[in-house]
N, C-alpha and C positions, 0 to 999 in steps of 0.2 A: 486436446485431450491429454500432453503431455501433463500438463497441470494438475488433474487425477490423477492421475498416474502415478506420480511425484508424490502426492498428497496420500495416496490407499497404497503404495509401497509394500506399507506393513500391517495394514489393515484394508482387507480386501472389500468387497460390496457383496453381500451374498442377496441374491436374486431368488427367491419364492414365489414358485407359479405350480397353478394346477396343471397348466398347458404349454410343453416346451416350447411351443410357436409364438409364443407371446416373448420369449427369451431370444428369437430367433436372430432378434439385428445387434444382442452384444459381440463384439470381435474377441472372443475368447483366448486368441490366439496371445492377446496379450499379458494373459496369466491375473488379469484383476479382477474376476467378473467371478464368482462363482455361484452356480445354480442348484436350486434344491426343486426336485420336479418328481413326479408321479413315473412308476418306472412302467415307459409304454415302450412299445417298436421303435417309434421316433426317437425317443429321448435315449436308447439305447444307442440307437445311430449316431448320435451326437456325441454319446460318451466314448464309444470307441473312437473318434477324433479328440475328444478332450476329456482322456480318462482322470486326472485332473483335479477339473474343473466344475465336476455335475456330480450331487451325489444321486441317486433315485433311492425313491420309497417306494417298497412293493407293498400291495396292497389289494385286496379283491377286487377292490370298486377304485376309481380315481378319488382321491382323495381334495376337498377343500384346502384352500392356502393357509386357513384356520388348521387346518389338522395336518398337514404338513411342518406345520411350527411345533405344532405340540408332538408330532410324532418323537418316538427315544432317537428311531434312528436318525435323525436328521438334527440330533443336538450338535457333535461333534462339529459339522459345518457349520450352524447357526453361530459358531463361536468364534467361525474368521475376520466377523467384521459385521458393520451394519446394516440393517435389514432394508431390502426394497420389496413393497410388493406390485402387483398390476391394479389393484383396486384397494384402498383400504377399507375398514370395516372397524367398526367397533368392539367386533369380537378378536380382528386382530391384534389389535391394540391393547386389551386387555389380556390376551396370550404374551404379547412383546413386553412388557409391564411384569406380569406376574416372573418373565424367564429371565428379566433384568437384559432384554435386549434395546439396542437403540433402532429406532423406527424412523429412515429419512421421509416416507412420505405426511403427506400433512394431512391434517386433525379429518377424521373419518367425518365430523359431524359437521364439519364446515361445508365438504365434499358433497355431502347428501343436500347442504341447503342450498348451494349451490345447482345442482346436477337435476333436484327431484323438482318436479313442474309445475306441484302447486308451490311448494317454499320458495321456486326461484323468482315468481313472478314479487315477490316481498323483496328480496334478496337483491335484486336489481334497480329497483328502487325508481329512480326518475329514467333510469334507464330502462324501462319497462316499453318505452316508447318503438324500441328496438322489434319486438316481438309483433307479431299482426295482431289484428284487433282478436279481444280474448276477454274471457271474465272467470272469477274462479267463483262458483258453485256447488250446489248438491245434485247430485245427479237426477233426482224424483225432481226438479224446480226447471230443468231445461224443458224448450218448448221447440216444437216443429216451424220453422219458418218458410217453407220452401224453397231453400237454397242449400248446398252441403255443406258443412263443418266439419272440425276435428272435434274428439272427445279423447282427452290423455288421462290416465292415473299420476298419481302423486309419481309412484315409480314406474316407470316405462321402457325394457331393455327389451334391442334389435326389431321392435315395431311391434312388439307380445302388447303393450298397454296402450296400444295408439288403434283408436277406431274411425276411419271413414265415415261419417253420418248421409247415406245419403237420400233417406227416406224414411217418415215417419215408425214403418213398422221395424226397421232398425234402429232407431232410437228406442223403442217402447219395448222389442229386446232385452235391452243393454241396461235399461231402467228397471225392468224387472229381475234381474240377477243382485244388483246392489245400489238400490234406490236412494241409500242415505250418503255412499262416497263422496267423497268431494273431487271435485275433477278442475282439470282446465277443460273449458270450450275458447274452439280457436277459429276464425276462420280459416275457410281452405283457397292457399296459395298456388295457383297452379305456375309451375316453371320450374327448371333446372336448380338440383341441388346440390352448394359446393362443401367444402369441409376442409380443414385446416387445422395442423399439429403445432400451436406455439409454446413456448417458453416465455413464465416468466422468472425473470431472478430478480435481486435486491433491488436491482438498482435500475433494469429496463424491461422491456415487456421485446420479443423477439417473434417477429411472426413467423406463420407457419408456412408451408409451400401448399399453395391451393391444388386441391382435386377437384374432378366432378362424383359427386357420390351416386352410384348407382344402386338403386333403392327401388324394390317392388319389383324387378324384373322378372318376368315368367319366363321361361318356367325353371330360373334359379330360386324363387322363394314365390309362395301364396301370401302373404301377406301384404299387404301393400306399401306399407312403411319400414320392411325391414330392407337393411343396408346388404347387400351383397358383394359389395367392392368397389374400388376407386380407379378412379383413372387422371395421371396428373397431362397427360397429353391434351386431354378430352377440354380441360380446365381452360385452359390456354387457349384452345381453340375458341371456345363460345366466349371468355370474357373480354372485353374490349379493357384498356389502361386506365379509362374513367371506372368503370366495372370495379376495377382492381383496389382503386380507391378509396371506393363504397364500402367494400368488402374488408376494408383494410381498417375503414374507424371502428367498423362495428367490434372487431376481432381488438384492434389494440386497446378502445373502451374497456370491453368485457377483461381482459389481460389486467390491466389498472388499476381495475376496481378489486380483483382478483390478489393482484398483491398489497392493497391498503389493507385489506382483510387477514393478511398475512398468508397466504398463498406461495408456493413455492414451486418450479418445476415444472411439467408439463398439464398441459388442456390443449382441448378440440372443441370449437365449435362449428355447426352447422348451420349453414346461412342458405334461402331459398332467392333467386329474383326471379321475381314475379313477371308478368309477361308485360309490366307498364315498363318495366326496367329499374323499380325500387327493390331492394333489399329487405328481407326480414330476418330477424335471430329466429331460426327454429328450435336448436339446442345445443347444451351447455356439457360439454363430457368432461369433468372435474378428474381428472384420474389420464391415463396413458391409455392414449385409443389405441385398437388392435390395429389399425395401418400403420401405425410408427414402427412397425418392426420391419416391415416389407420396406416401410420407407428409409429407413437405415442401412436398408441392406443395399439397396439403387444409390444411395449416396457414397455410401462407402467410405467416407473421414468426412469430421464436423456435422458427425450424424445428429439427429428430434434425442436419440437415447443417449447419445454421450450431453449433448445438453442439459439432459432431463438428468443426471444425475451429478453433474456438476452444479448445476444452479440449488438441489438438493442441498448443497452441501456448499454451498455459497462461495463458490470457488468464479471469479469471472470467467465467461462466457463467449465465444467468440460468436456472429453469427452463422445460422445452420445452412449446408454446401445447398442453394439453389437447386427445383429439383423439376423439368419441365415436360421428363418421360416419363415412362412405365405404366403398370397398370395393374389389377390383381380381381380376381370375381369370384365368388362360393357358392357351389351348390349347394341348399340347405335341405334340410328333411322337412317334406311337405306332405301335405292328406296321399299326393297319388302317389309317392314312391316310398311313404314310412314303412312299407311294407318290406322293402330288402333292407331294410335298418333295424331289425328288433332291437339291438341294443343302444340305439341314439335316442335323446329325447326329440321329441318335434322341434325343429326350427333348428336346429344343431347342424354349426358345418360339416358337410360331406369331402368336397374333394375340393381344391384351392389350383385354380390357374394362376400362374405368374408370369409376366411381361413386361420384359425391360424397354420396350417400346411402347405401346398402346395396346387398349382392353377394346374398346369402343369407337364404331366407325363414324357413330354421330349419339346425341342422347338416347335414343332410344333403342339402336341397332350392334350387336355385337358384331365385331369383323367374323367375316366369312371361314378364316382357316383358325378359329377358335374349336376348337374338341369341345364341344358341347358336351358338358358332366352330365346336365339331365337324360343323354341317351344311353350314361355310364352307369350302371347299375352293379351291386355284387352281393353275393351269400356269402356267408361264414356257417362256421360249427356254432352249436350254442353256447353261451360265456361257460357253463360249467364244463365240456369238451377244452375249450380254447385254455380255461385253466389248468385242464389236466395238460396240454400241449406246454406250456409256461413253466410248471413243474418240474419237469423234464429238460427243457432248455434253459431256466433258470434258476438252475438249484444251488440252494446257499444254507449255510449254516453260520454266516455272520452278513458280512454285505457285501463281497464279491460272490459273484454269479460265475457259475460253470455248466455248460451242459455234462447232463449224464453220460461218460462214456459209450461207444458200440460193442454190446459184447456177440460173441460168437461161441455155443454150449459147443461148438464140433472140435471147438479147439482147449477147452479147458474138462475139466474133470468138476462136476457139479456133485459139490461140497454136503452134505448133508442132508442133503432133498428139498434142500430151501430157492422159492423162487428167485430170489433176490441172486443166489450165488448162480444161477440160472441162465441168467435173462431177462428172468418174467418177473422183475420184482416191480412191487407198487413205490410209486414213489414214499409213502410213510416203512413200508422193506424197509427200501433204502438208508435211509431217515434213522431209525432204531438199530440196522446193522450195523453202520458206522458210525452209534453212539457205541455202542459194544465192544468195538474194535478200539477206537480212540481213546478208552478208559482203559481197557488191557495194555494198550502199548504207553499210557500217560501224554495221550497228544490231547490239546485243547483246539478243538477244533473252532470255537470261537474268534480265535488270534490266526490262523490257519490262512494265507493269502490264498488266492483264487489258483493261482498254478499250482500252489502246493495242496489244493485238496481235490484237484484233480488228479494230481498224480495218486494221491493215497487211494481213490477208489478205484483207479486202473491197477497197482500194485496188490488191490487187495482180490481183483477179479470182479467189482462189482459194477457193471454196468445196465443196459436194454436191450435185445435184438429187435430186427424190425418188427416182429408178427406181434411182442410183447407190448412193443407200445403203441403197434396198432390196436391191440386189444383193449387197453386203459381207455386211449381214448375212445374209440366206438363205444364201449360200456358205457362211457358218462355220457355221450349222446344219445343212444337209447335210454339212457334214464332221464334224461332232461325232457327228452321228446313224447316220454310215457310211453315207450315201446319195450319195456321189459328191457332184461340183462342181457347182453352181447352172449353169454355161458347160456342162455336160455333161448335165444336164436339159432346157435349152430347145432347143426349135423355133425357130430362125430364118428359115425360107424361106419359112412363110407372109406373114409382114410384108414383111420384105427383101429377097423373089427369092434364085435360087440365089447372083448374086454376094452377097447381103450374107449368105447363110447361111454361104459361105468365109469373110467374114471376121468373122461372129459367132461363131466357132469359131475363129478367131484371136485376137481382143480381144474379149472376152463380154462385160464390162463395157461398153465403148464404142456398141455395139451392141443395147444393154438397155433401151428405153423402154417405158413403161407400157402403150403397144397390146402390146409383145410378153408384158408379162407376163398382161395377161388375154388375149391369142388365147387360143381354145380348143384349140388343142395343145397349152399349155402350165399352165392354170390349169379353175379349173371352178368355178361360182358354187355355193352352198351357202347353208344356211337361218343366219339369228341363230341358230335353238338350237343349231348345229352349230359354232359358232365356237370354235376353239383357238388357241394361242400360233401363229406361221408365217404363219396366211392374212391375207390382204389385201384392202384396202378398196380400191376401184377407181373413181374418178371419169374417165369422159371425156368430150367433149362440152359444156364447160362455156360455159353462157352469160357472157358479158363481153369484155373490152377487154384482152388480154395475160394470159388466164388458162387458162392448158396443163393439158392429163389431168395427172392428179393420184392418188398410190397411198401410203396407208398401210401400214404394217406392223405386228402384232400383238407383242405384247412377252408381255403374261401376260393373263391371263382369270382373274376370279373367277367363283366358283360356290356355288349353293346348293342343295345335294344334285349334282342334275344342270345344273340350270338356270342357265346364265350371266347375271349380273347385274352386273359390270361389265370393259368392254374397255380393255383400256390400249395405247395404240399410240405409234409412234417415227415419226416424217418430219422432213423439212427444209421450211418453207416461209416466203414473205416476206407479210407482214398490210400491208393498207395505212397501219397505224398503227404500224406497226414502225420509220419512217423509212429511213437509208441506212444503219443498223449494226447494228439492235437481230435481224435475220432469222438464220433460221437451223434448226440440229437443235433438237427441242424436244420435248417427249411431251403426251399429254393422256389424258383418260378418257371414257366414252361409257357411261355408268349407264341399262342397262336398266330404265326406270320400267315399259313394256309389250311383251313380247317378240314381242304379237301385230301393233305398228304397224312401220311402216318404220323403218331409222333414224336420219333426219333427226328423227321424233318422237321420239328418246330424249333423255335430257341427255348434252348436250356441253359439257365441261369444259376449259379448256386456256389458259394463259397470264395465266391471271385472270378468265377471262372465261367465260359461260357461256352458251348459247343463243344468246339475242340480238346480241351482241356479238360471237358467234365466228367468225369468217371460214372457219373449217375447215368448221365446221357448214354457215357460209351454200352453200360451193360446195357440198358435199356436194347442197344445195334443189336448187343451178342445174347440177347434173350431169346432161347427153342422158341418160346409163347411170352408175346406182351400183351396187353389189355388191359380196357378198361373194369373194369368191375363193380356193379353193384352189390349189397347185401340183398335179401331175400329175407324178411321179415315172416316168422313163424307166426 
């Protein structure tokens, strides 16, 4: 890899992906690699390790690798060097064209005739032989023979285009949705299926390090054909050296043909043997499979990805570090659990195990002390709440991100009756105040690094208190949810008397502190087992020197079966190790270790800190009254 290295010196590789995971096996550390990714939790995570090296694009929705090119923000990197992506597309390539970027991966349209299943049975040519017996037809022209088949689409990703046939009224189905398609029919191969990351470059074809692909597992995915994960130990096990063989024409064939075509860089293909002990080509992945990055990371030097971008760039090749452990599995969103996913589309990975040793105890059986995701469930707020949460911890006015400062009205003198100078400002307050500011004092807040427009909104007083951004976001959850405005739920008059109840119904935010939200007209304590996304963590009464009730707000809740096992929550607060700038919005976790103690005795996680050291935790000890809380819906 030194040879890269040497070679992108002065021109770097900028990496374009929707999905930081797909980014996951470049070694960053090496300062050549930089990524352009959709700004999530993860890809945030990463950036604070290689601030760097990642730019992210915020964006409501994840954004396409198409639209990540074209976004404005993401010009400035597009301009370190040349472009890789994880799939190409012809739309990308017409984005890289029109922006006058250079595109290492190869011709999108080769990739498709290659990859898609009616093209490739053409594409293959005499090597057709490869594949199990098959014919390409119109889908109204297939007929029932009483034996199973496969029935594939042209395009077919994660098992969505692949149907089991294994009886007449599912065929006549499938026939009646799109009669005129053209499909492959395939016979069905029953026996273990392997898969393999090679390289090819100018001058050789480099095989891959065989898995066993684990595909169809229940209850990681409903589908029958889609892939859930690999396991390289698993491989080894079942294939004998003649196996290896076998397996080895098919892959360096297809490699061969692949580069007379003019191909360049990485493929995967998948190979089934059949229980006679013959081989068949099942498929052809033209592009960087999603194991190369796990498998990168288990190699660790003379990685699929350093190859895959050296041979790009026709740089010789050494071959890739042998790889005969580990392993990786996903639970997918399925008919019985899309229900704690409102925001995943079906079939979409949920939670990702990883195993430097092995996945699988034999083909069918996942080892014993695997944490089974499928009994891992969890809620969130809904995406409009979690954006107003995003808001608030990632507020920008060019592309450094800052959380909003913690403010505290007990300690400042509130400016004009504005909520913003407050507490209780909205985030667009926010927003329009310190555009105001910044043209009176002649600051361009555009050019503005990230510490320096933190400091300007602490010097200027403008920050959140807890109860205010508790307020926001509840508000967008009850509006999301059709439950009317958060100002339209609460009891005011218990707290405030009749006048403050006029004008908490006038200004609901300004009027919102943490007694109002746990009165009992407005909220109601409830058990740990009971905890969901919404309710709220209540401290009042707290023993110390300047230290005010105090109220979290719930963001998602994990679960195991029914049983919550870790709380994730959002506030604003200032740590007395924080200093004068470091305070602010911020989240943390609360890992149920015993559901049956209080929760002061769970772990508390947040800011680095755990237990001991966490000042959320500690007031939580020195709180008169802690609890849980629900709202109370008028």
């Amino acid at each position: 890899m030194d040879k890269l290295y040497n070679k992108t010196e002065a021109n770097t590789i900028v990496y374009v992906t929707r999905d930081i995971e797909r980014a996951s096996g470049f070694d960053l550390s090496k300062g050549h690699t930089h990524i352009v990714t959709n700004d999530t939790i993860d890809a945030r995570s990463t950036k604070e390790e290689f601030p760097l090296h990642i730019t992210l694009i915020p964006s409501p929705k994840p954004l396409d690798t198409y639209e990540l090119l074209e976004h404005k923000d993401a010009a400035s990197a597009l301009g370190k060097g040349p472009i890789l992506v994880f799939k190409n597309t012809n739309r990308i390539e017409k984005t890289c064209a029109e922006k006058n970027l250079t595109l290492l991966n190869p011709s999108a349209n080769l990739a498709n005739m290659i990859e898609e299943k009616v093209s490739q049975v053409g594409w293959l040519a005499d090597m057709r032989e490869f594949l199990p017996p098959h014919e390409i037809t119109q889908l109204n022209r297939i007929q029932w023979e009483d034996r199973p088949f496969i029935i594939q689409y042209n395009h077919a990703h994660s098992g969505e285009g692949t149907f089991f046939i294994e009886n007449e009224s599912e065929l006549a189905e499938l026939q009646s949705k799109f009669p005129q398609r053209d499909v492959r029919k395939t016979a069905y191969i029953q026996g273990p299926v392997f898969t393999s990351n090679a390289i090819v470059t100018k001058d050789k074809i480099i095989p891959g390090n065989i898995s066993a692909q684990i595909t169809g597992l229940k209850p990681f995915t409903d589908l029958p054909f889609a892939t859930v994960g690999t396991d390289w130990k698993l491989a080894h096990t079942l294939l004998s050296e003649n196996d290896k063989i076998a397996y080895r024409n098919i892959e360096v064939q297809i490699g061969e043909k692949m580069q007379r075509d003019g191909w360049l860089g990485m493929f995967g293909v998948d190979i089934v043997r059949a229980n006679d002990g013959e081989f068949f080509l099942i498929e052809i992945n033209a592009r960087q499979p999603a194991s190369a990055s796990f498998e990168s990371i288990l190699q660790k030097r003379n990685t699929v990805l350093e190859a895959h971008v050296q041979a790009l760039q026709n740089i010789k090749v050494e071959n890739v570090l042998p790889l005969t452990r580990g392993g990786q599995i996903s639970q997918r969103v399925t008919r019985k659990n899309e229900a704690h996913y409102p925001h995943l589309k079906y079939n979409s990975p949920v939670n990702r195990i990883k195993k430097e040793d092995y996945i699988m105890d034999d083909e069918h059986t996942v080892r014993p002390d695997i944490y089974l995701s499928q009994d891992t469930t969890f809620k969130t707020l809904s995406l409009e709440a979690l954006k107003v949460i995003d808001s608030y911890l990632s507020f920008s006015t060019n592309v450094d991100r800052v959380s909003i400062p913690y403010y505290n009205n007990a300690r400042h003198d509130i400016r004009g009756g504005l909520n913003v100078f407050g507490g209780k400002g909205s985030i667009e307050d926010i927003h329009e105040e310190i555009d105001i500011l910044a043209k009176k004092e002649h600051v361009d807040l555009k050019s503005l690094p990230g510490e320096d427009l933190k400091k300007f909104l602490v010097e200027h007083n403008i920050g959140i208190d807890c109860s205010g951004l508790t307020y926001y976001i509840l508000d967008a959850e009850l509006r999301a949810t059709k439950q009317g405005s958060l100002k339209g739920n609460l009891s005011f008059r218990p707290v405030h008397g009749i006048i403050g109840a006029l004008f908490g119904r006038m200004r609901g935010v300004r009027n919102t502190n943490v007694k109002v939200l746990a009165h009992k007209a407005n909220s109601t304590p409830i058990s740990l087992l009971n905890i969901q996304p919404a309710d709220l963590i209540i401290m009042t009464d707290i023993a110390g020197k300047y230290v005010h009730n105090h109220v979290l707000i719930i963001h998602k809740v994990i679960y195991k079966g029914t049983t919550p096992t870790e709380i994730h929550y959002t506030h604003t607060i200032a740590w007395s190790t924080d200093g004068k700038y470091d305070h602010g919005v911020r989240q943390g976790i609360i890992e149920i270790t015993d559901p049956e103690k209080p929760l002061p005795d769970q772990k508390w996680s947040e800011n680095g800190e755990t237990n001991r050291n966490n000042e959320t935790r500690a007031r939580a000890l020195k709180a008169g009254y802690l609890a849980i809380h629900r709202l109370i819906h008028n």
